[in-house]
ZAKE-530476 format. One record per residue (C-alpha): residue number from 1; residue in one letter; x, y, z. Coordinates in Angstrom, 1 decimal, always signed. Example, Ala and Ser with C-alpha at 12.3 -4.5 7.8 and 13.67 -1.06 7.14 Angstrom:
<pts>
1, A, +12.3, -4.5, +7.8
2, S, +13.7, -1.1, +7.1
</pts>
This chain:
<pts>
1, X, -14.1, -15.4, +13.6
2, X, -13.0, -13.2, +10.2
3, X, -10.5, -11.7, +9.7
4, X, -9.8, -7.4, +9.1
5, X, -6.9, -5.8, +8.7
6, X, -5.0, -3.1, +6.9
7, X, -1.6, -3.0, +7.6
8, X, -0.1, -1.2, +4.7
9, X, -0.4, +2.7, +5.6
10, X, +0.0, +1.5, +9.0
11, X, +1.4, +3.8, +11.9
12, X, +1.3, +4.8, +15.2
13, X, -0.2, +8.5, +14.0
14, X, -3.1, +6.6, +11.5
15, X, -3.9, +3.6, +14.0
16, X, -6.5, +5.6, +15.8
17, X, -8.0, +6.8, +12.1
18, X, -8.0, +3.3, +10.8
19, X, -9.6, +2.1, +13.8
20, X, -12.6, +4.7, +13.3
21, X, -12.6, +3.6, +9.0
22, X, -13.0, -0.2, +10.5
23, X, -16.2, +0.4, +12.9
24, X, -18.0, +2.4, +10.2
25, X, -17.2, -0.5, +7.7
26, X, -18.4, -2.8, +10.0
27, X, -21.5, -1.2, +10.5
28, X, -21.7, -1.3, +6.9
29, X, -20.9, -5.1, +6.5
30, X, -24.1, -5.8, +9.2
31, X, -26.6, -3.9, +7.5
32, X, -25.9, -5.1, +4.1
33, X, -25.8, -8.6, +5.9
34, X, -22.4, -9.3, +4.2
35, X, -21.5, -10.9, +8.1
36, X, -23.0, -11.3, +11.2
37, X, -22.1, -8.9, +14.1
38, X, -20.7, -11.7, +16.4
39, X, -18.1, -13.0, +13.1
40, X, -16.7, -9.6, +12.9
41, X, -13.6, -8.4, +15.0
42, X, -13.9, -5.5, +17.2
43, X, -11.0, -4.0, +15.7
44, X, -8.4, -4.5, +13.2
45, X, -5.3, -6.9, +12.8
46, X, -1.9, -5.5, +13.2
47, X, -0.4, -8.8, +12.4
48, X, +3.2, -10.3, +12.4
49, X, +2.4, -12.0, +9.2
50, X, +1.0, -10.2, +5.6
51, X, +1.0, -13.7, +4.3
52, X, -0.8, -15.4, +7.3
53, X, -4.0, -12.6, +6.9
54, X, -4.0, -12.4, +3.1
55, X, -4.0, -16.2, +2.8
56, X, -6.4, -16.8, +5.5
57, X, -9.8, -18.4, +4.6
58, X, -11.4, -16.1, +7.2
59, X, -10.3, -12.9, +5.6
60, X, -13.4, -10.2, +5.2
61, X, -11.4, -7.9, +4.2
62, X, -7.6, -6.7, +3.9
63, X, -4.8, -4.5, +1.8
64, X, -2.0, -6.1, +0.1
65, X, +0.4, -4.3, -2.4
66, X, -0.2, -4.9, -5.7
67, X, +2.7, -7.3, -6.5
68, X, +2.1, -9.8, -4.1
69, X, -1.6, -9.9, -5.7
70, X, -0.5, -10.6, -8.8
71, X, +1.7, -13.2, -7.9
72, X, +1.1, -15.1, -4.9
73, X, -2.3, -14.6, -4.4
74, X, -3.5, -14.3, -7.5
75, X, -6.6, -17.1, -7.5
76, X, -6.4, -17.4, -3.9
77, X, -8.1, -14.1, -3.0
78, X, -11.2, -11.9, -3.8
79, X, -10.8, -8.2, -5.3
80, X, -12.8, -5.8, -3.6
81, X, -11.7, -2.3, -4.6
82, X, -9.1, +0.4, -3.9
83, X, -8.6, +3.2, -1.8
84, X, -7.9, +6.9, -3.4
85, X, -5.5, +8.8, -2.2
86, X, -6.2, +11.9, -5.0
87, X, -2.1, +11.8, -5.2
88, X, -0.4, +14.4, -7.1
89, X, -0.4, +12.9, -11.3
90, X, -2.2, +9.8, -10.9
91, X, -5.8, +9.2, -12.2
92, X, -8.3, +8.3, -9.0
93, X, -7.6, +4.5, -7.3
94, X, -3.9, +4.7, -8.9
95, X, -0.6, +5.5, -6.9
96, X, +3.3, +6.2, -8.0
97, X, +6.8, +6.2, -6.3
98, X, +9.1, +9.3, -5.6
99, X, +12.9, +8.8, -6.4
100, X, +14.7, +10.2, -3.4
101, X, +18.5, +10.5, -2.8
102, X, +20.2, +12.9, -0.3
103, X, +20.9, +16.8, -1.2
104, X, +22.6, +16.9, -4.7
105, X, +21.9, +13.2, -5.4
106, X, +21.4, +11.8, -7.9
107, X, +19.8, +7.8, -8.3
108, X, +23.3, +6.1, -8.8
109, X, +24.6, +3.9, -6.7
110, X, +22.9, +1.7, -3.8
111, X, +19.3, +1.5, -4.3
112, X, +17.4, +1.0, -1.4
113, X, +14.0, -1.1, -1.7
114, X, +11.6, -2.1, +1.5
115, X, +10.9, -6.0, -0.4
116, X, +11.0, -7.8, -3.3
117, X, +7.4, -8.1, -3.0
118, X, +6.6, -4.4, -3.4
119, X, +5.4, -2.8, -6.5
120, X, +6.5, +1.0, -5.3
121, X, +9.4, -0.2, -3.8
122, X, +11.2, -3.3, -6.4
123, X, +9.0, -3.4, -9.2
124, X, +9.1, +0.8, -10.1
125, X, +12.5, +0.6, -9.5
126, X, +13.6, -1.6, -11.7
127, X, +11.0, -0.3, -14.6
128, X, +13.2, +3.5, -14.1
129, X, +16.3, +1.8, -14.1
130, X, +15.4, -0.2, -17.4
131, X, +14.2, +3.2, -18.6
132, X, +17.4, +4.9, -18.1
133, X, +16.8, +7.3, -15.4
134, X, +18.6, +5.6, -12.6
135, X, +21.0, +2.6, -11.7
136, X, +22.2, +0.4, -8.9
137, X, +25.6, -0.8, -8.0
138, X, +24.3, -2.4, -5.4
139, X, +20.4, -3.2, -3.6
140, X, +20.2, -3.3, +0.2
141, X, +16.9, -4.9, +1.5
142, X, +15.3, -2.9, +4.0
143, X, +12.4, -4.4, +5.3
144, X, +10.1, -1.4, +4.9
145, X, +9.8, +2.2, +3.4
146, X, +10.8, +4.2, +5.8
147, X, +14.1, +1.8, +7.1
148, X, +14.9, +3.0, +3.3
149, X, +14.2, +6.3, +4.0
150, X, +17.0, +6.1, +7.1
151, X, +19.2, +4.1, +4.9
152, X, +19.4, +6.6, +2.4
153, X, +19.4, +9.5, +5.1
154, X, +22.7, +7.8, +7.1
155, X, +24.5, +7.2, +3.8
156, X, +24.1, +3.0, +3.7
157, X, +22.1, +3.8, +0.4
158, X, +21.8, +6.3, -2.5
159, X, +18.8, +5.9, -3.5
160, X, +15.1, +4.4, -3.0
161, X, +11.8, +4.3, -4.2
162, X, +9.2, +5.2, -1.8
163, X, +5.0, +4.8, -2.6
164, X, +3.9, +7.8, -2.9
165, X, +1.6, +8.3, +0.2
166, X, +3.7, +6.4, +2.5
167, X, +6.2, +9.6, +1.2
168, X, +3.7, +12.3, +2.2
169, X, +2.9, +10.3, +5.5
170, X, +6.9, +10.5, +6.4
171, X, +7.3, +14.3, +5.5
172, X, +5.2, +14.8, +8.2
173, X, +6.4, +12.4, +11.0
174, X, +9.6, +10.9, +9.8
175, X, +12.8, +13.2, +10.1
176, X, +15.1, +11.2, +7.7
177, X, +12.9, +12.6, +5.0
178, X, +13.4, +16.0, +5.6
179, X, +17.1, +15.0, +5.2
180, X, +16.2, +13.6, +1.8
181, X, +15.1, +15.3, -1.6
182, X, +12.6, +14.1, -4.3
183, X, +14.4, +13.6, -7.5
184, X, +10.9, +12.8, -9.9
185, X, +7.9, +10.8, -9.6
186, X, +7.3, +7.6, -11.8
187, X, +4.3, +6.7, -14.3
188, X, +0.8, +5.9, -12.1
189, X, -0.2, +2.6, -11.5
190, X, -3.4, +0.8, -9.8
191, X, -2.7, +1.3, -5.7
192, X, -3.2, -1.1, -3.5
193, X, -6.3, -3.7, -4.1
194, X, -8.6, -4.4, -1.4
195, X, -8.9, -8.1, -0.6
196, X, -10.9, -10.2, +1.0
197, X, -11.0, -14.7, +0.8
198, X, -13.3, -16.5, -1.8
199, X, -16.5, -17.1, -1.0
200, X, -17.3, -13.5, +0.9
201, X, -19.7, -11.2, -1.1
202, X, -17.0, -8.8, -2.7
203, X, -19.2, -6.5, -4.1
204, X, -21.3, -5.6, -0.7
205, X, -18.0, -5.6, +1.0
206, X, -16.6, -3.2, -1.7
207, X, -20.0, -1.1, -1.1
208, X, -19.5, -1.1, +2.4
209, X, -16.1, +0.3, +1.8
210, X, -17.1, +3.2, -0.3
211, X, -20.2, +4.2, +1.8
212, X, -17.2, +4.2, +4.7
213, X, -14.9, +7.0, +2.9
214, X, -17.9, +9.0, +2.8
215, X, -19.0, +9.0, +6.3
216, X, -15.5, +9.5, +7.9
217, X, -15.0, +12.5, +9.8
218, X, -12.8, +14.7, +7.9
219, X, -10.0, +14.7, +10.5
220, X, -9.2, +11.4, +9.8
221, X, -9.6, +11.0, +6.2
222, X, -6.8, +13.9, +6.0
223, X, -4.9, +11.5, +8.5
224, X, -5.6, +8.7, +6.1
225, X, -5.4, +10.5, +2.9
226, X, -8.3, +8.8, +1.4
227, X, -10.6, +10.5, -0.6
228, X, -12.3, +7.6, -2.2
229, X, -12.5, +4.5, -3.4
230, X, -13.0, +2.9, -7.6
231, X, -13.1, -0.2, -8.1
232, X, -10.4, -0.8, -10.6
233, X, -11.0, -4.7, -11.8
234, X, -8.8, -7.5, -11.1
235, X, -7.6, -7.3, -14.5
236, X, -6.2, -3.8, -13.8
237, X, -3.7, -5.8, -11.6
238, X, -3.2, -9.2, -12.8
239, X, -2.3, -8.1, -16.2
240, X, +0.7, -6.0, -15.1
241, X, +4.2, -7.9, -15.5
242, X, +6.1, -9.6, -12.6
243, X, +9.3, -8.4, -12.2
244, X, +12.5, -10.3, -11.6
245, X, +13.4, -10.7, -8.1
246, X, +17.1, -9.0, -6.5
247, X, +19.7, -11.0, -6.5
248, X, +20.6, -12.5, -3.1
</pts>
């Protein structure tokens, strides 16, 4: 059986949304004969493990950030294309973070970052701290965005870095934001790649993907806050720099 999933702009409020995006890409991924009806799972993979479905020889498609793309999957997985989420500043298929601190903040202090495997959350911070416009006495490893939203909120942080769409998705359903303040938005970069294992046809699968956004019902690309999909290039990703991981 393949694999599906796509974890990253995961919640309760977007499961039902995602769900409807997977059947229509299936649908897609049987008429273009890119996999048989009977290999493709009814529905997607919420699973314990990011590592376990991204690495997995069965994977038809999946969403990783793009640091762990560059780095620990790079050769070991298929580019297919990337969502857009038409965010504020950022040319189509690319995504920033927002700086947020409490009221009068400013980013000083502990920084809050979900993993040192995230792009929004790790890399961009350290790129505006090396730039000057903020800096960390300290790092406290969350686990995920909004646990660094709450951090920040209850005062066990200063400061974090939050992806940009995963910060419009917790204005509206996560009240430690509204408890928070955006302080500015850092320079675009390519969002997060679709992936699927080598050997699948990327390109139908990518196709598949795109005829998808368009079909969705409206509700739920506004839940989803996709507006389309470009196919970036690997190269848009793997030639970005790794960035040092936090200390322990």
């Amino acid at each position: 059986m393949l694999r599906a999933g796509l974890p990253m702009y995961l919640r309760p409020e977007t499961a039902p949304a995602l769900e409807r995006f997977w059947q229509i890409i299936r649908e897609g991924l049987i008429a273009r004969g890119a996999a048989l009806a009977d290999d493709l799972p009814d529905v997607l993979e919420a699973p314990e493990s990011l590592w376990s479905l991204w690495e997995s020889p069965e994977l038809i498609l999946g969403q990783s950030c793009s640091l762990p793309y560059r780095g620990r999957l790079r050769g070991k997985v298929e580019y297919v294309t990337t969502l857009d989420h038409a965010l504020p500043g950022c040319p189509a298929g690319h995504y920033n973070s927002v700086v947020v601190t409490r009221p009068g903040g400013v980013p000083e202090g502990v920084l809050a970052y979900n993993s040192r495997n995230s792009q929004s959350g790790w890399a961009t911070a350290r790129e505006v701290m090396a730039a000057g416009r903020a800096s960390a006495s300290g790092v406290l490893s969350t686990g995920a965005h909004v646990a660094s939203v709450q951090a920040v909120a209850e005062g066990r942080a200063d400061w974090a870095c939050i992806d940009a769409q995963t910060w419009a998705m917790l204005q509206d359903w996560e009240p430690a934001a509204g408890r928070l303040e955006e302080r500015f938005r850092t320079a675009p970069t390519p969002g997060l790649p679709l992936i699927c294992a080598p050997g699948q046809n990327a390109s139908e699968i990518a196709a598949a993907v795109e005829e998808a956004v368009q079909l969705l019902d409206e509700e739920a690309r506004q839940t989803l806050g996709v507006q389309g999909a470009v196919r970036l290039g690997a190269a848009a990703y793997l030639d970005m720099p790794i960035p040092e991981a936090p200390a322990a």
